[in-house]
C-alpha positions in Angstrom: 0.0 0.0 0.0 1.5 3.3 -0.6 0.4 6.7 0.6 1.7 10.5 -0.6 3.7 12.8 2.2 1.1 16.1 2.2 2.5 19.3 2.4 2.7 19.5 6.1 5.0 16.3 5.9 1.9 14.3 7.0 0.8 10.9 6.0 -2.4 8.4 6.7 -1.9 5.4 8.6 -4.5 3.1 6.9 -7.0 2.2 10.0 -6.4 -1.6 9.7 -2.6 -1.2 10.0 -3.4 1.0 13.1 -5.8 -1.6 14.4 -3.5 -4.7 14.1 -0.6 -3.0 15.9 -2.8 -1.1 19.0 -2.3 2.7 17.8 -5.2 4.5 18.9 -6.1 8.4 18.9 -3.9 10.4 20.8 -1.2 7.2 20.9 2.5 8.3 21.5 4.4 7.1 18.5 8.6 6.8 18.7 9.8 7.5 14.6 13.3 6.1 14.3 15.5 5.9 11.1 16.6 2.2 10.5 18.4 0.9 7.7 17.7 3.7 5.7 13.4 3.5 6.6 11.6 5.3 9.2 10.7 2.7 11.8 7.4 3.3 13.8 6.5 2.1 17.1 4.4 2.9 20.3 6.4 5.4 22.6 7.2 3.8 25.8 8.8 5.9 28.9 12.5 5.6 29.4 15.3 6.8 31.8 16.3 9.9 31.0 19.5 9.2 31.4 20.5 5.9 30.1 17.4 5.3 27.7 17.1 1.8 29.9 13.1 0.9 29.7 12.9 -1.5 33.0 12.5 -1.0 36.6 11.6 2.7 36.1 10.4 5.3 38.6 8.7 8.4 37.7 9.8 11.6 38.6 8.1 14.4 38.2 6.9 13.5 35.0 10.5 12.0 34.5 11.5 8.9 34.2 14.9 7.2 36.4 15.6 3.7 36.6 16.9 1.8 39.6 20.3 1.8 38.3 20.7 5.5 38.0 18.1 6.2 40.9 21.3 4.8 42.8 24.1 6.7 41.4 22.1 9.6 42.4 22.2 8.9 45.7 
């Protein structure tokens, strides 16, 4: 299936394809260039200091994982 860039760089994620992966309205989406593609995926929180996505704690709308919860200390 191929879709056309608008002129606000915008494009339609066919409603099917949004379906069989869970986006919804209002979903956080990460972009990421990979291998010379963009590469989408649901956004998921992270440390804000090494990127790590387990054992997090938020912060003040932040997000620090236990590792670098302890070298704050």
């Amino acid at each position: 299936m191929d879709r056309r860039i608008d002129e606000l760089g915008r494009i339609v994620i066919p409603s099917h394809m949004r379906r069989a992966v869970g986006f919804e309205t209002k979903t956080p989406i990460k972009f990421e260039v990979v291998d010379g593609g963009i590469m989408l995926r649901k956004a998921c929180p992270t440390c804000i200091i090494c990127n790590a996505d387990k054992n997090l704690t938020e912060v003040k709308g932040k997000y620090v994982c236990e590792e670098c919860r302890q070298l704050l200390k």
